[in-house]
C-alpha positions in Angstrom: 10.6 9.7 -35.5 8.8 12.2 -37.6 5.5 11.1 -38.1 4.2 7.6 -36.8 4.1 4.3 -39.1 1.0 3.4 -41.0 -1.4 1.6 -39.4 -0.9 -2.7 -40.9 -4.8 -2.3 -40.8 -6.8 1.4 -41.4 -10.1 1.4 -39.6 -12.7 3.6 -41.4 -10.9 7.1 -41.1 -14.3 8.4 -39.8 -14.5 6.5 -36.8 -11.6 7.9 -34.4 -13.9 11.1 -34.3 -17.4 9.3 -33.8 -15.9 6.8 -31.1 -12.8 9.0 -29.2 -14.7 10.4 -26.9 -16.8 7.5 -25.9 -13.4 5.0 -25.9 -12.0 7.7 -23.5 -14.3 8.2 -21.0 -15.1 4.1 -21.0 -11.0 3.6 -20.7 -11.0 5.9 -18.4 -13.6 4.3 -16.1 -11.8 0.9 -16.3 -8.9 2.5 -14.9 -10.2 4.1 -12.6 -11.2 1.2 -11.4 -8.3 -0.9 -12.1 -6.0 1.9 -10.3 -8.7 2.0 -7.5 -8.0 -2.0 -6.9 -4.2 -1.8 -7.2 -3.6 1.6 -4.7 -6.6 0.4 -2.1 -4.6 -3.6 -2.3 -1.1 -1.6 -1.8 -2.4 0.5 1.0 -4.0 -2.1 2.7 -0.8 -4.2 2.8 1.0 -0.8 3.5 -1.6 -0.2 6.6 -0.9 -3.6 8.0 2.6 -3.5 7.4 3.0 -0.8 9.0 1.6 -2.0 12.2 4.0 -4.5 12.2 7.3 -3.9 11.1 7.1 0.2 12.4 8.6 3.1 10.9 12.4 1.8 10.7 11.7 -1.6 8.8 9.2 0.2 6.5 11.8 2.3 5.6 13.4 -0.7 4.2 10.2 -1.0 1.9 10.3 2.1 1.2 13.9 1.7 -0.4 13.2 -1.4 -1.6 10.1 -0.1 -3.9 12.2 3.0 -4.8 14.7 0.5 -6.5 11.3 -1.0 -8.5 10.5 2.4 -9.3 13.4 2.4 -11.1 13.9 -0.5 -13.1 10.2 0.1 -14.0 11.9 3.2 -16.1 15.3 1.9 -17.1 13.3 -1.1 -18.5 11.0 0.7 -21.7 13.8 3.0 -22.6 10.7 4.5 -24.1 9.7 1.7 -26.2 6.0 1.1 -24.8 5.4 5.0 -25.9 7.0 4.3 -29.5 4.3 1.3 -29.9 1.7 3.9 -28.6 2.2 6.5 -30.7 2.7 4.5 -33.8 -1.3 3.5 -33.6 -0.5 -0.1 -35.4 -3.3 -2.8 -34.9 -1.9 -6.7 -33.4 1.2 -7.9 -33.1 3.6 -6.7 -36.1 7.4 -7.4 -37.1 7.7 -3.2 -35.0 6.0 -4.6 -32.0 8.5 -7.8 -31.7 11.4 -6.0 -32.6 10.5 -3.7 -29.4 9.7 -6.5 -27.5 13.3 -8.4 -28.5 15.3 -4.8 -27.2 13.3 -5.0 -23.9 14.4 -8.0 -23.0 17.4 -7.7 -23.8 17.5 -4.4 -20.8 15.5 -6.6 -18.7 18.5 -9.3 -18.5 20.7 -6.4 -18.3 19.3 -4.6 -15.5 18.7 -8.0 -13.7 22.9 -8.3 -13.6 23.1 -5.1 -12.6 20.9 -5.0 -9.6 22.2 -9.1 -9.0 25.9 -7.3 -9.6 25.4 -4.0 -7.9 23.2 -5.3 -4.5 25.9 -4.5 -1.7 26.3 -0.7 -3.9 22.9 -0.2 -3.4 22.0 -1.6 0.2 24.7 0.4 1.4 23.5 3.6 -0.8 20.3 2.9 1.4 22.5 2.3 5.1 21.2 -1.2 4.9 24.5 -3.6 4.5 23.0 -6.1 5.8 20.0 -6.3 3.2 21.8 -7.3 0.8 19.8 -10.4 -0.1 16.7 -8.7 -0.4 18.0 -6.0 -3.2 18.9 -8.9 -5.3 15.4 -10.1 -4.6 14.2 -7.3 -6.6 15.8 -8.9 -9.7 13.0 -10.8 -10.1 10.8 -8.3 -10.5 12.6 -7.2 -13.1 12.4 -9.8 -15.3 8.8 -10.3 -14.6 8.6 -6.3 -15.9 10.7 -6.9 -18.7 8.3 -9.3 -20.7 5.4 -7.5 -19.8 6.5 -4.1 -21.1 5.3 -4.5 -24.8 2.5 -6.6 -24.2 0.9 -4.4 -21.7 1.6 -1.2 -24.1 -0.3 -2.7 -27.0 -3.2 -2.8 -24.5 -3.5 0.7 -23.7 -2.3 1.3 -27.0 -5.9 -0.6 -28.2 -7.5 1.7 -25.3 -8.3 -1.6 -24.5 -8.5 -1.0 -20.4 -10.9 -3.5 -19.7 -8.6 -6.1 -19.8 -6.0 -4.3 -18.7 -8.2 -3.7 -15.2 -9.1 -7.3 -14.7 -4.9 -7.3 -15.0 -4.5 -4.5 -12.1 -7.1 -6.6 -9.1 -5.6 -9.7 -10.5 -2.1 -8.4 -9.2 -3.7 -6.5 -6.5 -5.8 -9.2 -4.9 -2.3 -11.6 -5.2 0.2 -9.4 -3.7 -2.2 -8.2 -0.6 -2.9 -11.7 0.0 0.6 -13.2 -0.7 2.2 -10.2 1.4 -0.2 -10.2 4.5 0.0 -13.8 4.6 3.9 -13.7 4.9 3.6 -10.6 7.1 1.9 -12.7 10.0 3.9 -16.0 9.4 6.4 -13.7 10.7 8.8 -13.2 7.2 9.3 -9.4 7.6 9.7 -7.3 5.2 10.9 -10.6 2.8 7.4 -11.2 3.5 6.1 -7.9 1.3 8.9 -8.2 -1.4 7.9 -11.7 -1.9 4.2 -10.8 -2.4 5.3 -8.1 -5.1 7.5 -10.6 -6.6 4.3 -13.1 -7.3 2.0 -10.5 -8.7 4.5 -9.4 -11.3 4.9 -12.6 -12.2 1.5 -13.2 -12.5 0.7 -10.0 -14.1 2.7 -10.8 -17.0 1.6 -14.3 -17.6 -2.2 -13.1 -17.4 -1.4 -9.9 -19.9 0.4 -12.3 -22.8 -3.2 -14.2 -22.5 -5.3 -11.2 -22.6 -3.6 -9.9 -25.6 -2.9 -13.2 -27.5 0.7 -12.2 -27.5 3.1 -14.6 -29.2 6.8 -14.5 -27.7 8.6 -13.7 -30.9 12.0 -12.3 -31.4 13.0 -10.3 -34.1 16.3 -7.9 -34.9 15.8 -5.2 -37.3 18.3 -2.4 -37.7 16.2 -0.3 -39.3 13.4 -0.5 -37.3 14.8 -0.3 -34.5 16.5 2.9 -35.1 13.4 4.1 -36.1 11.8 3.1 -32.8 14.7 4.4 -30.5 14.3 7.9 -32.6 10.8 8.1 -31.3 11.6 6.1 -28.0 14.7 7.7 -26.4 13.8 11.3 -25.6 10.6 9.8 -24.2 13.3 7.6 -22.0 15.4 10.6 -21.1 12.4 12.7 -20.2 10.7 9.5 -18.1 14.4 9.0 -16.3 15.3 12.5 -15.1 11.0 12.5 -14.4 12.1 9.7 -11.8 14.7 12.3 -10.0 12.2 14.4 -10.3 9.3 12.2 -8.2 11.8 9.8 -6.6 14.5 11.9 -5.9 13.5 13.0 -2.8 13.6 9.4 -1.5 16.7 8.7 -2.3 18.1 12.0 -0.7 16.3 11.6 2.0 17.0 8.1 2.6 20.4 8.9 2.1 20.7 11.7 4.5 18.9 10.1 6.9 19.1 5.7 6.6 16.8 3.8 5.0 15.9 2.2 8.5 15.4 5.5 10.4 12.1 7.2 11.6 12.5 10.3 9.5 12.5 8.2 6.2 9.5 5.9 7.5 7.9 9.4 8.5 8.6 10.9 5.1 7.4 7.5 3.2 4.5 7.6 5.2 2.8 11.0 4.4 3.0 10.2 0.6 0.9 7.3 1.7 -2.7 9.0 1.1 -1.6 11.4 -2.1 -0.3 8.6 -4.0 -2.9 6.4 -3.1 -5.5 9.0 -4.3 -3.5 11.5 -6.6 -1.1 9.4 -7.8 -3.8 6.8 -8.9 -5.8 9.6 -10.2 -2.8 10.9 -12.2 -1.5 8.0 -13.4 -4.8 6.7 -14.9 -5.2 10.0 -16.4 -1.5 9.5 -18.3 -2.5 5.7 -19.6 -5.6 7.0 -21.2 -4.1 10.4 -22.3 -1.2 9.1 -24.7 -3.5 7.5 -26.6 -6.2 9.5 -26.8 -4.3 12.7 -27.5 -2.6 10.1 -30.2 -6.2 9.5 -31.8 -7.1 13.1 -31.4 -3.6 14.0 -33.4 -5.2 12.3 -36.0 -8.5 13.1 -36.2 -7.1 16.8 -36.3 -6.3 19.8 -34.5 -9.1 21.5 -33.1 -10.2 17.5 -31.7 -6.4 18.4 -30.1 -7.4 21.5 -28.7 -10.8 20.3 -27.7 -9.2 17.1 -25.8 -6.3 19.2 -24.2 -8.7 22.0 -22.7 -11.3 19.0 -21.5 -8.0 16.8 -20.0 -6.7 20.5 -18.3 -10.0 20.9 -17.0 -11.2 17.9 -15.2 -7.9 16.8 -13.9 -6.9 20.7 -11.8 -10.9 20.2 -11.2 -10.4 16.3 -9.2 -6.8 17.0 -8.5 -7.0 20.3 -6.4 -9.8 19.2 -4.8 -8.5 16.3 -4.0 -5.4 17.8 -2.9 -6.9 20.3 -0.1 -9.5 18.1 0.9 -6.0 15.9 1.7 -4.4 18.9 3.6 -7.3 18.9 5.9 -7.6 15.5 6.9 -3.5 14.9 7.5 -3.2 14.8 11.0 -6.9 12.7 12.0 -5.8 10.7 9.1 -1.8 9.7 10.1 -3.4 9.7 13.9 -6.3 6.8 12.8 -4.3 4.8 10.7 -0.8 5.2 11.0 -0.8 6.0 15.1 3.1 5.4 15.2 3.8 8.0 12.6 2.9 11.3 14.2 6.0 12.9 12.8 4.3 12.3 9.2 1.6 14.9 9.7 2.8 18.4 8.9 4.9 16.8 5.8 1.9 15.1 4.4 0.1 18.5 4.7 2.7 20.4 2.8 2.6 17.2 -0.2 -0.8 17.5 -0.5 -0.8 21.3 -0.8 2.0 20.5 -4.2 0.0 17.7 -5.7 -2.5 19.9 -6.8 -0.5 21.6 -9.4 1.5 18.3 -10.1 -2.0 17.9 -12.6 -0.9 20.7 -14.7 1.8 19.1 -15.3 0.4 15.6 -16.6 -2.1 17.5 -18.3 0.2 18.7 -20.9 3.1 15.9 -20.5 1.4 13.2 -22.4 0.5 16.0 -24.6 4.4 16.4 -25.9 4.8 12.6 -26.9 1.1 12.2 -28.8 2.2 15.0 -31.6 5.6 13.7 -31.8 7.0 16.7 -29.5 8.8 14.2 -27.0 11.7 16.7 -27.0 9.9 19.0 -24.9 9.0 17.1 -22.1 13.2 16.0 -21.9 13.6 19.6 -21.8 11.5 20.7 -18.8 12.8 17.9 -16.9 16.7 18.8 -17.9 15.9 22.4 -16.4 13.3 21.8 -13.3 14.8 18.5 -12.1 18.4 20.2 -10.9 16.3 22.7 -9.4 14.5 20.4 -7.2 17.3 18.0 -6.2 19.3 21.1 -5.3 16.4 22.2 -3.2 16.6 18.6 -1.7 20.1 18.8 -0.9 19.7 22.1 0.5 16.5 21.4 2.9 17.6 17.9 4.0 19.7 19.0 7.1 16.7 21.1 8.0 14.4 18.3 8.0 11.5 16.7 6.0 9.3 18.9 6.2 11.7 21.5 4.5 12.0 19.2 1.8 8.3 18.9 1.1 8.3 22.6 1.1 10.9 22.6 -1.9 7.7 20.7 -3.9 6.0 23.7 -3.4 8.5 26.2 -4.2 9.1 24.6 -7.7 5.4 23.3 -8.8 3.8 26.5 -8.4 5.5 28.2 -11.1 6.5 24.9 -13.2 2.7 24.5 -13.5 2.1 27.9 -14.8 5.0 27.6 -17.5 3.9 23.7 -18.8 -0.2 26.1 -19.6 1.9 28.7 -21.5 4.3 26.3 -23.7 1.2 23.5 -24.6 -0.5 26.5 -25.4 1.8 27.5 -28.0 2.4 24.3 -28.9 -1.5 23.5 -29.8 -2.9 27.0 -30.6 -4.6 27.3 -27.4 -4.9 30.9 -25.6 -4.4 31.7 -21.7 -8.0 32.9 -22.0 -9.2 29.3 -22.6 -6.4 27.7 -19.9 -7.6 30.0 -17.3 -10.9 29.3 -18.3 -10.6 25.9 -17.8 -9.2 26.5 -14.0 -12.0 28.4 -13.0 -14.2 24.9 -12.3 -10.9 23.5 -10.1 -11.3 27.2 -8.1 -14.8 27.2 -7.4 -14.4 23.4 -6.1 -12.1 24.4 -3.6 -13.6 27.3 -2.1 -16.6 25.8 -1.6 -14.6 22.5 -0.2 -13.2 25.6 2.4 -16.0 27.1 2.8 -17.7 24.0 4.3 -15.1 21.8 5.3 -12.7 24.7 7.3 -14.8 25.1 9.9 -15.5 21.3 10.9 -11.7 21.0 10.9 -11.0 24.7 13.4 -14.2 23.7 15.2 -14.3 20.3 16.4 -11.8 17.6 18.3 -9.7 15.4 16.2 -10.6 11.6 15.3 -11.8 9.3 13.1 -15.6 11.7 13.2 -14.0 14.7 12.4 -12.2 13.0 9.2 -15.4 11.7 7.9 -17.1 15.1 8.5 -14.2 16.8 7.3 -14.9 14.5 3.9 -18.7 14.9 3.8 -18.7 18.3 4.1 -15.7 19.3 2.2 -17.1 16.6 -0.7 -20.8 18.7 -0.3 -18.9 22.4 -0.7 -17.0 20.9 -3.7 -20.1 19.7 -5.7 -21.9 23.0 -4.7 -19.3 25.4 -5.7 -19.3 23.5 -9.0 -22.7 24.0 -9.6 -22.4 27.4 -8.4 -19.0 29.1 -10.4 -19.3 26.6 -13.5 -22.6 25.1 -14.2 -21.5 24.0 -17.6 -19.0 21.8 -16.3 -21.8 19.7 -14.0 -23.3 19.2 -17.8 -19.6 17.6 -18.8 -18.9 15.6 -16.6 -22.7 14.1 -16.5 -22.5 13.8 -20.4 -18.7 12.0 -20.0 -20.2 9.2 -17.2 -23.3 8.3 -19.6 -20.9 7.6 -22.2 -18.8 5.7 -19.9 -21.6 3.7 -19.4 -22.9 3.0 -23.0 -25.5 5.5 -22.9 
């Protein structure tokens, strides 16, 4: 797809610029705190779970989510993005055609996974789970309806609803899961709670939007779609090797019900809960946005790329070496069982920081109709890093975090130089743009290093670790890039309406 489909309905053509900015800071401040509900509701059922099933049974959950990371891919095909990018306004004959091909993957993924169960369990070195992989089939069809409907909300940048959505589910499955949890049900007990909040989700989402169940077949415009849609797909499904393959190596290598799996699912506990929120509400309101600012033309392009490169290194590598610092008071206080976690989590922590260079310019690809590119840097890094897997696995998990190190660094460096050319953007103004993320964390260091060499480990040191590291952050921001202080301030008033 070469350029996207007219709008049914063209808002006044001035209005995208007036309102862009203002829609995406407000869109992002509803998913922040939509994303905020949902990871704090799945680490608090992860926290308890925990405690109860220990580190071989949550293995289990984590191969069982790693199958609903999955289907959550195989699902869109890349149709969600198409109705994204095109910028229509409702529910058109486009939108129902893309919902009719979804569901028709969602009922073929649910035989697959009802089909292929015993494959996978014993993939996983869990043959007698079997039951509980075709359990996940519901989630799929749950997923399925929902995947249209829930794109023409963020299509909309309508993320209001969409966060009353995100606690709606999140409240639900922590409830539904904990409650099962203590009756005793296991690890049924969690995959049952996930099972209602998907269901829910969906049912709440076609109210939300007014969405209409209608099935259409078009040739046409679904060849149109899938022209647009399927490098996105191939891109998003080699991305999954990319952030799940590591899960399914090491589960692999190791069992999905031994320690070193629970271990290794366990220090991604705190970076997705904090940089993978953070990072994946940046990517729902980044699509769009960069999709408005396409149209409103390219120096709005160029301003919203720099901005988006900017303020996520800025939270994200702060973020991440605040992270490093806290690993092993953090795994001791809340996941005491896990000690074998802590150096692993350190090493994740220290890679999720230049994971944001690569979301910054990700999303960028698919808004100017570039999808291609994306495809291609997962075709060439993705090898690399399974290959690394492979070779670090016998070595142990912390090896194999290492390998996310090894191949981020320089990934992140060569995703700046190719959006740059892609945009008209210089390394001047990318390295510019750093500059706020490096004086964050040396001031984080330069307060926070200290409390962490100098005093005993606990639950203290963590929240001293935080206060101060939070305190050097803000202060080396003020400090090395005044101007940002000014940004950000200006971005939260419009959040707000002011």
């Amino acid at each position: 797809m070469d350029a996207p489909h007219a709008r049914t309905d063209d808002p006044d053509p001035a209005e995208p610029q007036k309102s862009l900015s203002s829609k995406a800071a407000k869109g992002f401040l509803w998913a922040l705190i939509g994303f905020a509900g949902i990871q704090v509701g799945s680490y608090a059922t992860y926290a308890i779970a925990s405690g109860i099933l220990g580190p071989a049974q949550i293995g289990l959950v984590g191969a069982l989510l790693t199958i609903v990371f999955w289907v959550d891919v195989f699902l869109d095909t890349g149709l969600a993005a198409s109705v994204i990018y095109e910028q229509e306004q409702g529910q058109t004959h486009r939108t129902r055609v893309a919902f009719t091909l979804t569901g028709i993957m969602a009922v073929v993924m649910v035989a697959v996974v009802l089909l292929g169960a015993p494959l996978i369990a014993s993939f996983f070195e869990a043959q007698g789970e079997v039951g509980l992989f075709r359990m996940v089939a519901l989630v799929i069809a749950a997923k399925g309806l929902n995947q249209v409907p829930s794109a023409m909300l963020r299509r909309d940048l309508d993320f209001r609803k969409g966060t009353f959505v995100m606690l709606t589910q999140s409240v639900l499955r922590f409830v539904v899961a904990v409650s099962l949890l203590h009756a005793g049900h296991g690890v049924a007990g969690m995959l049952i709670g996930i099972v209602t909040a998907e269901i829910a989700t969906t049912m709440l989402t076609w109210v939300l939007v007014g969405f209409r169940p209608h099935l259409a077949f078009d040739r046409a415009v679904a060849a149109e779609l899938y022209r647009y849609a399927l490098p996105v797909f191939g891109s998003t499904l080699i991305g999954m090797l990319w952030i799940n393959g590591d899960y399914l190596i090491v589960g692999s290598h190791f069992g999905a019900k031994s320690s070193q799996f629970g271990n290794y699912y366990t220090a991604f506990r705190l970076p997705e809960l904090i940089l993978g929120s953070l990072y994946n509400i940046f990517s729902k309101v980044a699509f769009p946005t960069y999709s408005a600012a396409r149209a409103a033309g390219p120096d709005k392009l160029q301003e919203v790329s720099l901005r988006s490169l900017r303020l996520l290194c800025l939270v994200g590598f702060s973020a991440s070496v605040g992270m490093s610092l806290v690993a092993r008071d953090f795994i001791g206080w809340q996941f005491p069982g896990f000690s074998g976690a802590v150096t692993t989590m350190t090493v994740l922590c220290v890679a999720g920081g230049f994971v944001g260079v690569g979301f910054a310019s990700g999303d960028l690809y698919n808004a100017i109709g570039r999808q291609r590119m994306g495809l291609a840097f997962n075709l060439v890094g993705t090898p690399i890093l399974l290959v690394g897997f492979l070779i670090a696995v016998p070595h142990g998990i912390v090896a194999v975090a290492a390998v996310h190190v090894a191949v981020m660094v320089p990934y992140a460096f060569i995703r700046i130089e190719v959006a740059n050319r892609l945009i008209g953007t210089t390394w001047s103004q990318s390295l510019r743009g750093l500059l706020p993320s490096l004086a964050a964390v040396a001031g984080l260091l330069a307060f926070a290093l200290p409390v962490r060499l100098m005093l005993d480990g606990g639950v203290l040191r963590l929240l001293l670790i935080v206060a101060a590291g939070g305190f050097g952050a803000v202060a080396g921001v003020a400090v090395g890039a005044r101007s940002t202080v000014h940004e950000i301030r200006g971005m939260a008033l419009k959040a707000l309406g002011r």
